[in-house]
Kinemage of the C-alpha trace (Angstrom):
@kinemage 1
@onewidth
@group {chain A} dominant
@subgroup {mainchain}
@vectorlist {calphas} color= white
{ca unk a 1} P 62.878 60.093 -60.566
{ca unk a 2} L 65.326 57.551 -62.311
{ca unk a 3} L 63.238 54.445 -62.728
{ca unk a 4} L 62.942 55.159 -65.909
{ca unk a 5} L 67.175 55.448 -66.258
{ca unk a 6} L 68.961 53.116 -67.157
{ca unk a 7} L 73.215 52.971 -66.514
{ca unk a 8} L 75.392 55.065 -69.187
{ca unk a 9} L 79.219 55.470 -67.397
{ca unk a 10} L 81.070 54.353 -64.565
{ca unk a 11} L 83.737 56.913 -63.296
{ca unk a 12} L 87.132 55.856 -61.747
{ca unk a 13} L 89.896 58.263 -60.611
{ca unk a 14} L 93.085 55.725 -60.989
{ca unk a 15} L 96.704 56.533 -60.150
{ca unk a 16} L 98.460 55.221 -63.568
{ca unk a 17} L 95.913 55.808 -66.605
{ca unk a 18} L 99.138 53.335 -68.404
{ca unk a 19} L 98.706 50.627 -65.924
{ca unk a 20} L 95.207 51.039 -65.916
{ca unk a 21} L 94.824 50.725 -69.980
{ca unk a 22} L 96.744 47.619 -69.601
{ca unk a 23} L 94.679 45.957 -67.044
{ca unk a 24} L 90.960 46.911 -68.396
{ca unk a 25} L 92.700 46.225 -72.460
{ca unk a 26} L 94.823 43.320 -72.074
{ca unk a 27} L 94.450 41.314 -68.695
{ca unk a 28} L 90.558 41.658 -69.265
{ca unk a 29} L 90.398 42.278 -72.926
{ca unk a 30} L 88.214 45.072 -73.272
{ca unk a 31} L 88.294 47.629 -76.053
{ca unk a 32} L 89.842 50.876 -74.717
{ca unk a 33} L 89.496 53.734 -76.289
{ca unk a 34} L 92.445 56.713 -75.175
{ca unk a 35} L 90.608 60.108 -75.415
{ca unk a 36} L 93.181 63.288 -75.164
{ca unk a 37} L 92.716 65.261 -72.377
{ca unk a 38} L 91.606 69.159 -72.422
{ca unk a 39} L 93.822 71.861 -71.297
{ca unk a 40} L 92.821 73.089 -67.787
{ca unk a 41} L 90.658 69.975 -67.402
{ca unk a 42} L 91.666 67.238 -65.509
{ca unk a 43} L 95.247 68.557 -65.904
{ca unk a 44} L 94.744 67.873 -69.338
{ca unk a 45} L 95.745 64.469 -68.958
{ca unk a 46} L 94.345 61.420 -71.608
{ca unk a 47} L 91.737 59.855 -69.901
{ca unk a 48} L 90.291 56.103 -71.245
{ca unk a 49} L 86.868 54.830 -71.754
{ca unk a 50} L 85.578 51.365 -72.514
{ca unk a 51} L 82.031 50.696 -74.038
{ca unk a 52} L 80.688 47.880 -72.948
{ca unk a 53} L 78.093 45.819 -74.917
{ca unk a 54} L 74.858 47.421 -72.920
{ca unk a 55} L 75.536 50.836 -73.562
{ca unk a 56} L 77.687 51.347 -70.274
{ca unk a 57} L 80.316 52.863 -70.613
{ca unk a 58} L 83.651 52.475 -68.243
{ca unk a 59} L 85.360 55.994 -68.194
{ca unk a 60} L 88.924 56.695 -66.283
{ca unk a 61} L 90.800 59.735 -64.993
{ca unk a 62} L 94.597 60.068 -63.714
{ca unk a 63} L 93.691 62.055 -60.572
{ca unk a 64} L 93.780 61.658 -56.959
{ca unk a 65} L 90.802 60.216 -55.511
{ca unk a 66} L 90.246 57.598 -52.161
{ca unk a 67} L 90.206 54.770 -54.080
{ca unk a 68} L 87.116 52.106 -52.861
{ca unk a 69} L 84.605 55.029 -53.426
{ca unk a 70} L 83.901 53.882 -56.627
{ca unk a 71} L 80.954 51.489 -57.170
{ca unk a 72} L 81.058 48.337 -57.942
{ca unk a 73} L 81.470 46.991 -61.239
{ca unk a 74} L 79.356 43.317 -61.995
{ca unk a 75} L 80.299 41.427 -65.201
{ca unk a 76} L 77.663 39.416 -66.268
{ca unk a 77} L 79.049 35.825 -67.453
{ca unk a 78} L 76.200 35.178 -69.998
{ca unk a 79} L 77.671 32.125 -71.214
{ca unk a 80} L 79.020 30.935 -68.128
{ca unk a 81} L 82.322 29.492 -67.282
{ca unk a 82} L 82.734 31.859 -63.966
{ca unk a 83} L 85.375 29.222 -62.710
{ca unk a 84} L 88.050 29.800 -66.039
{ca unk a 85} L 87.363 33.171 -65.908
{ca unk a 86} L 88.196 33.784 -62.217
{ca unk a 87} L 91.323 30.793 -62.517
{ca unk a 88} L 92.285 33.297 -66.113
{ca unk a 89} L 92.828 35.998 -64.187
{ca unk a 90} L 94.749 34.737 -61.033
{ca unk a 91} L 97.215 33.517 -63.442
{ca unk a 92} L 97.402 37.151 -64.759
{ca unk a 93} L 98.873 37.966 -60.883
{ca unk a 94} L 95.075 39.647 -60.396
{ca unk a 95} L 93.878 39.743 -56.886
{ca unk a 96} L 91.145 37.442 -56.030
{ca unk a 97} L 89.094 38.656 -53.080
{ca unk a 98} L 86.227 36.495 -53.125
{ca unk a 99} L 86.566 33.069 -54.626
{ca unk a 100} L 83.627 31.465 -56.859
{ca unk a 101} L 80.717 31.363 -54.234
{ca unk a 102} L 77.141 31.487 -54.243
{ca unk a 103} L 75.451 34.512 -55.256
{ca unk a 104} L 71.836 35.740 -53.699
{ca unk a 105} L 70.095 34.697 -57.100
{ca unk a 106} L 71.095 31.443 -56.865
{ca unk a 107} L 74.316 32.196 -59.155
{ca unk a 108} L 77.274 32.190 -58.533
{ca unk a 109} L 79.702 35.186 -57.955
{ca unk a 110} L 83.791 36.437 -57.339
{ca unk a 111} L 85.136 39.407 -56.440
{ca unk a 112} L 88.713 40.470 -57.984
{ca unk a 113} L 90.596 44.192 -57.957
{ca unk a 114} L 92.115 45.920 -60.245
{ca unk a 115} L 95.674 47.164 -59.936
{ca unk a 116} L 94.177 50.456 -58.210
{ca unk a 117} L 92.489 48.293 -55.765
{ca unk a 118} L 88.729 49.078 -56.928
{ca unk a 119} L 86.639 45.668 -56.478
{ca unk a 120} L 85.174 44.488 -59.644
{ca unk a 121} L 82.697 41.700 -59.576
{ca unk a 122} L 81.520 38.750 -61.716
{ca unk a 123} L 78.054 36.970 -61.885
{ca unk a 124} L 76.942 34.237 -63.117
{ca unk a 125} L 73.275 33.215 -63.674
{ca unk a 126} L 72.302 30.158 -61.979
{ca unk a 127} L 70.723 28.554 -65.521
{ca unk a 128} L 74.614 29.013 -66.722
{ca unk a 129} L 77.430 25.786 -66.965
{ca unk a 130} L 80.495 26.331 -64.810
């Protein structure tokens, strides 16, 4: 039924929509966008979403929610350089749960969370400099 689908948003309920904007905006440096919430939905609370350069978009809500039900999020390195990206962030005070390793495709791969604890992921292809 969805072979034919392709990804369009990834959902997160966060605790701080401010904290989060900060982390997704300026520790990883992606264009956030702050939509204004609806009364009655959502409490009517902004909410954020990021469009990524496939088409995905990254969309958060300030609500409750068990946080590590949320799927995992991989960033694709395509230009490589896995080991200044993952050594960029640590110096930002960012958790790093899995250190550069080896990745079933023969890439490599680390695991990182964001200040809500949700693990986020980076890949590297294996034709791709360190």
């Amino acid at each position: 039924m969805l072979k034919q689908t392709g990804l369009g948003a990834i959902v997160f309920y966060v605790a701080d929509i401010d904290r989060t904007e900060g982390f997704y905006g300026e520790t990883l440096g992606l264009e956030i966008t702050r939509m204004p919430g609806e009364p009655g939905e959502a409490g009517g609370a902004d909410w954020l979403m990021a469009e990524l350069a496939n088409g995905v978009s990254l969309v958060f809500f300030q609500m409750e929610g068990k946080r590590g039900d949320s799927p995992v999020i991989v960033f694709d390195l395509g230009e490589g350089g896995i080991d200044a990206v993952v050594e960029g962030l640590a110096s930002k005070g960012v958790t790093i749960v899995t250190p550069v390793s080896h990745a079933p495709d023969g890439g490599l791969t680390a695991d990182f969370t964001d200040p809500d604890g949700h693990v986020l992921s980076l890949h590297q292809g294996a034709d791709k400099a360190r």
